[in-house]
C-alpha positions in Angstrom: -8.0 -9.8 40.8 -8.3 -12.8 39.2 -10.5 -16.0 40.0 -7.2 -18.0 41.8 -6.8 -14.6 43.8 -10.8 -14.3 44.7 -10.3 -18.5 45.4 -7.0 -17.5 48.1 -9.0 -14.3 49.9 -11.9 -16.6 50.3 -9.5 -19.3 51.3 -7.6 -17.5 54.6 -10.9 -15.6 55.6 -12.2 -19.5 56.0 -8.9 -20.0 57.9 -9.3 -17.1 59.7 -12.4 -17.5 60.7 -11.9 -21.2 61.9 -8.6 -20.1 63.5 -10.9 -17.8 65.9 -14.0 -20.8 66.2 -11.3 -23.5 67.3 -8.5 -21.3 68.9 -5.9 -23.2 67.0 -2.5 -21.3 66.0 -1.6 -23.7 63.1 -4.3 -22.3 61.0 -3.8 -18.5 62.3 -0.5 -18.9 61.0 -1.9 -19.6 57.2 -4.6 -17.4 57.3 -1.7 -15.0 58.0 0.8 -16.3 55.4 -2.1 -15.7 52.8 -2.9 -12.4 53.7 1.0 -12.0 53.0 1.4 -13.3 50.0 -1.9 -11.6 48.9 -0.5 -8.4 50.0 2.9 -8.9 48.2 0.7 -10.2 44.9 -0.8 -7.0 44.7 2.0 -4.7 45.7 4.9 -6.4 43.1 1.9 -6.1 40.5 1.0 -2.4 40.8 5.2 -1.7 41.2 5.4 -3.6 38.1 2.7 -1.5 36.2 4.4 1.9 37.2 8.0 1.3 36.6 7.5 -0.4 33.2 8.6 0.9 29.9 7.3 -0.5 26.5 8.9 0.3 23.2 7.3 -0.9 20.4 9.4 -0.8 17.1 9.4 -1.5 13.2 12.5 -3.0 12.2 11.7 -1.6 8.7 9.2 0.9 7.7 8.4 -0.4 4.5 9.8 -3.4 2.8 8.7 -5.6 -0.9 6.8 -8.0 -1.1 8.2 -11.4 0.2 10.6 -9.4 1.7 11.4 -10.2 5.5 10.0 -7.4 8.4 9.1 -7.6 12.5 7.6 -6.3 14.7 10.5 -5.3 18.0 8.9 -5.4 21.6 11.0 -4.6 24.7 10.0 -4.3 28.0 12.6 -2.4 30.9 11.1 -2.8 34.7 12.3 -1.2 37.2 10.6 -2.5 40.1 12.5 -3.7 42.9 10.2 -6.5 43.9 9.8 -9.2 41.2 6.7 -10.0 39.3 5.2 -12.2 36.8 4.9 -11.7 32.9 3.8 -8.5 31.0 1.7 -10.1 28.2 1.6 -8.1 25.3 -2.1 -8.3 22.9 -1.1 -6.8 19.0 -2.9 -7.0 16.5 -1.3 -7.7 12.5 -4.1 -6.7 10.2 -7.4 -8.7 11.2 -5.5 -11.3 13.6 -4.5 -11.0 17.3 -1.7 -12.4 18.7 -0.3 -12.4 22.5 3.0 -12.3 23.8 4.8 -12.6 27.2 7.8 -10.9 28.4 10.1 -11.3 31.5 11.9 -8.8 32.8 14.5 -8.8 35.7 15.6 -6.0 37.4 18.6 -5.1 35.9 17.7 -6.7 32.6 15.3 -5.8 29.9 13.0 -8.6 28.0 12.7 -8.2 24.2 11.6 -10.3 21.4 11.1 -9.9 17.5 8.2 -11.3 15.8 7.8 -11.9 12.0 4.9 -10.2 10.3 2.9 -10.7 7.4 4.3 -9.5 4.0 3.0 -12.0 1.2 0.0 -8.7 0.1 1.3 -5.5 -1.0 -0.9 -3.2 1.3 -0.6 -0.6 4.0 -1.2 -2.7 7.7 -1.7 -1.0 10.9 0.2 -2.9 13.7 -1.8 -2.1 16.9 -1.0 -2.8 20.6 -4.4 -3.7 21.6 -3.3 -3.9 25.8 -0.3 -4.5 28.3 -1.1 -7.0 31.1 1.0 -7.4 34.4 0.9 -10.2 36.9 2.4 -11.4 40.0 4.4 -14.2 40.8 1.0 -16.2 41.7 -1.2 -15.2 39.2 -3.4 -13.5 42.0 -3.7 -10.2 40.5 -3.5 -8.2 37.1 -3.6 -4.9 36.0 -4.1 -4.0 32.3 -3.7 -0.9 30.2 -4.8 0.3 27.2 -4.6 2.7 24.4 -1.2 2.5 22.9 -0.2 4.5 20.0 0.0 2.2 16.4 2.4 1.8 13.9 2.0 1.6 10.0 4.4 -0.9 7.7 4.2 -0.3 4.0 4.4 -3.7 1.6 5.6 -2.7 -1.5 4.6 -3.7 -5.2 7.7 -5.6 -6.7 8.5 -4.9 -10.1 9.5 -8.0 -12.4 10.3 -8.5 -16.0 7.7 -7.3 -18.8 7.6 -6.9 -22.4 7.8 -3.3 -23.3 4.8 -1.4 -24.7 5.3 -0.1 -28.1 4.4 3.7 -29.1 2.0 4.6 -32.2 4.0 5.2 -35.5 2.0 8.3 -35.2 3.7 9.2 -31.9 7.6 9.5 -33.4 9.6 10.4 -35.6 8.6 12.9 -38.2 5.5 12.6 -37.8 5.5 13.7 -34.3 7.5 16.9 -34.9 5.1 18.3 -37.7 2.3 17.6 -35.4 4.7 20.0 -33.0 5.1 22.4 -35.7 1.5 22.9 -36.5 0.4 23.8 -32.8 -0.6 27.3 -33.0 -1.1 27.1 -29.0 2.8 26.7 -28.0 4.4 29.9 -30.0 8.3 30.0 -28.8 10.0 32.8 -31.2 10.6 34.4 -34.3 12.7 33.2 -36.8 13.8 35.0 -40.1 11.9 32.8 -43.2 13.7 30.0 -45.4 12.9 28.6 -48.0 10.4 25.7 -47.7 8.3 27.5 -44.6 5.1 26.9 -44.6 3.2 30.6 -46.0 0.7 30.5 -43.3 3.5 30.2 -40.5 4.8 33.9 -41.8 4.0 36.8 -39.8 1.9 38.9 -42.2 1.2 42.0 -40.0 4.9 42.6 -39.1 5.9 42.4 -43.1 3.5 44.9 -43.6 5.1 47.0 -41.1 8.6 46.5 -41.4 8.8 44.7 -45.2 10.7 41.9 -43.5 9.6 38.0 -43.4 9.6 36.5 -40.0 7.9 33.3 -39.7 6.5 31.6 -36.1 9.0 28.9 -34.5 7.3 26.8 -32.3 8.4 24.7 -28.9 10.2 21.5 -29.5 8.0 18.4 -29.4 7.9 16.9 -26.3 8.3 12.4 -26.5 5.2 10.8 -26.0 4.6 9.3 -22.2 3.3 6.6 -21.2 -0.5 6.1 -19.9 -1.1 3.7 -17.5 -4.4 2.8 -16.5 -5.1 1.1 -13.3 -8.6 -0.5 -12.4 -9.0 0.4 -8.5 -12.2 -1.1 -8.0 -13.5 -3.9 -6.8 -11.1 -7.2 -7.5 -13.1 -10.5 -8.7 -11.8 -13.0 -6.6 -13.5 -16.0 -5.0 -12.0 -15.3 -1.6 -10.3 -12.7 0.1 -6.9 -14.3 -0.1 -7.7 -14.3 -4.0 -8.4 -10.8 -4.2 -5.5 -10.1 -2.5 -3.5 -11.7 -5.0 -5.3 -10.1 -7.9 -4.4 -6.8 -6.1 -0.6 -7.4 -5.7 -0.8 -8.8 -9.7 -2.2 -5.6 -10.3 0.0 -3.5 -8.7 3.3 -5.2 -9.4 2.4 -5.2 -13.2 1.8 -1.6 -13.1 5.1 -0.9 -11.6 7.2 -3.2 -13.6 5.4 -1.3 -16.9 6.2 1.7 -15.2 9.6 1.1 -14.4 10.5 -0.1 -18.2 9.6 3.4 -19.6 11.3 5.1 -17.0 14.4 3.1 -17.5 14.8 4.1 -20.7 13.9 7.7 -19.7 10.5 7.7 -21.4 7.7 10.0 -19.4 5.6 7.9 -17.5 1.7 9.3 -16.4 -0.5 7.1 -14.0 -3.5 9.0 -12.6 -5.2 6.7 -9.7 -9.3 7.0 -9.6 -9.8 4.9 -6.1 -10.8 6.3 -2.9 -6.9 7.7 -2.1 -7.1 9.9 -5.6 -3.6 10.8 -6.8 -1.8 11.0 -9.8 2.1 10.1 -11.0 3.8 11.8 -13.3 7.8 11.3 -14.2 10.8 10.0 -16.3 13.0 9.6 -13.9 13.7 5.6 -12.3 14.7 7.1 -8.8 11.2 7.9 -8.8 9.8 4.9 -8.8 9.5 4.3 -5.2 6.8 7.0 -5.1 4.8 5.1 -7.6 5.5 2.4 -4.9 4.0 3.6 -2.1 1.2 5.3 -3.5 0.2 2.2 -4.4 0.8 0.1 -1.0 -1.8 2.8 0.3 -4.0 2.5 -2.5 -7.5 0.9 -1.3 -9.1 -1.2 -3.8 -12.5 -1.8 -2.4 -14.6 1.6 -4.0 -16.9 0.6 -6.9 -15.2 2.7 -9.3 -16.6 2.4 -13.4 -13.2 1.0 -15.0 -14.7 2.5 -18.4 -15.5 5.6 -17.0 -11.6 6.0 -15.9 -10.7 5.1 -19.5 -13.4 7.9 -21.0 -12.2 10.5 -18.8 -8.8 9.8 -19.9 -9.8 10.1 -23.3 -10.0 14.3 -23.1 -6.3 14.8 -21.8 -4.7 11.5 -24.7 -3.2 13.5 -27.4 0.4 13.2 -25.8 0.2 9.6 -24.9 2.2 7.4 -27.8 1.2 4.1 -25.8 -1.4 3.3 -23.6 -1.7 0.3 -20.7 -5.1 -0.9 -18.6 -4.8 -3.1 -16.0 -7.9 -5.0 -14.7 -9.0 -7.7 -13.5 -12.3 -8.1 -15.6 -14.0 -7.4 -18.8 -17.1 -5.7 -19.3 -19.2 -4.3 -22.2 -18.2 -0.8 -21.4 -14.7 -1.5 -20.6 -14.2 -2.8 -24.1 -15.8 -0.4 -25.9 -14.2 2.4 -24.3 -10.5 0.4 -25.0 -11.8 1.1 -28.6 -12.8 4.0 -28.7 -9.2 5.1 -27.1 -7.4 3.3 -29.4 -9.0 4.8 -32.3 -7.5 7.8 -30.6 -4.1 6.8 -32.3 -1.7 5.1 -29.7 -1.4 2.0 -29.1 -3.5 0.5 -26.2 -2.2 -2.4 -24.1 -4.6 -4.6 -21.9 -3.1 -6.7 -19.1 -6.1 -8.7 -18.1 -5.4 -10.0 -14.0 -6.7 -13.3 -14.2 -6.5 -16.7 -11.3 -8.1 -18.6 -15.0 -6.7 -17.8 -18.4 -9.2 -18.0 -21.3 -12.7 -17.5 -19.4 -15.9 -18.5 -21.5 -16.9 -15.1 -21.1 -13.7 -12.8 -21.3 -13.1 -14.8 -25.1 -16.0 -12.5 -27.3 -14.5 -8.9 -25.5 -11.1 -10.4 -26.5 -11.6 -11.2 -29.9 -13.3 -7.6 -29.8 -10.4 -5.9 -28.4 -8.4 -7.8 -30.9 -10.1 -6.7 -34.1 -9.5 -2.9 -33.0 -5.3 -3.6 -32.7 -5.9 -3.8 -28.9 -3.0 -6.1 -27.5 -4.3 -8.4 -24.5 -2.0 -10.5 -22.6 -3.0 -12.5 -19.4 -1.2 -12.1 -15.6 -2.4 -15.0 -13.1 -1.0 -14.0 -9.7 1.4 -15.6 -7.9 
């Protein structure tokens, strides 16, 4: 009951009980037209609770960012007697809105409402309670406990300079590398002339007097590492962190989705709280890559350089390299280093709202020395 409901049953009890002091019918007769509209407040509202049906849609499950979504409410009552609103309380992320439908008998109430896309993220949209009211506003009756939905904001890719492979990495150089693996044997071949003597199969000449040298798998192209700091973005305010994040994300995807354009092997293993990995050459993939980012929580305090170091045992097939973070550190460049001394190329993107900070400049110039290219992404 509300306090205008509490005000009314105080109201014809006064009524009432003058009605019997006085003996006069005139205000009998309102005490009694209270009582009825009290009883026809409460009865239309409880009809109203039962007979009501809620859908709550997405009108996309997952969209880019920028890109346009809502949220779909519709509310069928069946309820013979009319009632008020049934006022709706969702919450988008951290805020809570409210919204009121009418329904008629005969004719359901619905609405779409626009939702937040501008951060690429994963964002529960909850429907916190249901309230139902009379005509009046004497009564209400609230429920709780309705079942959430999830909207994925993807990372948009955009236009990037591609990253270039190690002259190490290609050509012939690559395929002697290949040819000298003594860990992927493929066949037998019979010997040429120019094979290399320790390639022959010296136990099977003695055996059979006939040369047979090793053949070895086909070299594979070198892929593409990509590097992602999920830790902790420096930002002065949570709408700048947010930013940072989606600059982070988006430039990872648009890297990735240059290499596999071109149908270059792309590897990006993912160290934050949701651990994962991605690993393919094929651009329909891409929207994987997509979503495991959306759902990718950037709040651990994950060591950047110790990401990079892992990565370090597992490099030898990686022509190019590309890190993504949003800050410099002691650690971080040294380890950028000692990968690139490793032989492929290394690429820093360095995620930035200010372009040439005091302090980033000496781990630059650092980076720079050891053939590490650094460009700058401010978001947007």
């Amino acid at each position: 009951m509300t306090i205008r409901g509490m005000m009314f049953v105080l109201s014809g009890a006064l009524l009432a009980a003058l009605a019997a002091a006085l003996n006069v019918r005139m205000l009998s007769f309102l005490s009694a037209v209270i009582g009825v509209v009290l009883v026809y407040g409460l009865l239309s509202v409880w009809l109203a609770r039962k007979t009501t049906r809620l859908y709550v849609t997405l009108e996309e499950s997952q969209v880019l960012r920028g890109e346009q979504n809502a949220l779909r409410l519709k509310a069928v009552r069946r309820s013979f007697l009319p009632a008020g609103g049934v006022t709706i309380r969702w919450r988008d992320g951290e805020s809570a809105r409210e919204t009121v439908l009418w329904p008629g008998l005969k004719k359901a109430a619905q609405t779409s409402l626009p939702l937040n896309t501008a951060h690429v993220g994963t964002f529960e949209l909850q429907v916190e309670s249901v309230r139902w009211d009379d005509l009046y506003g004497l009564f209400s009756l609230r429920k709780r406990g309705f079942k959430s939905e999830e909207t994925l904001v993807l990372p948009r890719p955009f236009d990037i300079e591609k990253p270039t492979f190690s002259v190490s990495e290609e050509g012939i150089a690559a395929l002697k590398r290949a040819s000298e693996d003594y860990n992927a044997p493929d066949d037998l071949r019979a010997f040429q002339p120019g094979d290399a003597m320790k390639r022959v199969q010296w136990k099977h000449y003695a055996r059979r007097g006939e040369l047979l040298v090793r053949q070895y798998e086909s070299p594979m192209p070198p892929d593409t590492l990509i590097l992602l700091d999920c830790g902790k973005t420096r930002g002065a305010s949570p709408e700048l962190s947010a930013k940072l994040q989606d600059a982070l994300c988006e430039t990872a995807v648009a890297v990735a989705d240059l290499q596999m354009k071109d149908g270059q092997k792309v590897r990006m293993p993912l160290y934050g709280r949701e651990a994962n990995e991605f690993a393919s050459d094929r651009r329909d993939h891409l929207l994987i890559l997509q979503r495991m980012l959306a759902a990718q929580s950037f709040g651990t305090e994950e060591n950047f350089a110790r990401v990079v170091r892992e990565e370090m045992k597992r490099v030898r097939r990686s022509g190019a390299v590309v890190a993504l973070t949003t800050r410099f550190t002691a650690d971080v460049t040294d380890a950028l280093c000692d990968l690139r001394r490793l032989g492929p190329n290394v690429r820093c993107y360095l995620v930035t709202e200010q372009m040439e900070r005091e302090e980033d400049l000496p781990y630059i110039g650092q980076l720079q020395n050891h053939l590490v290219e650094v460009c700058y992404v401010t978001p947007a």
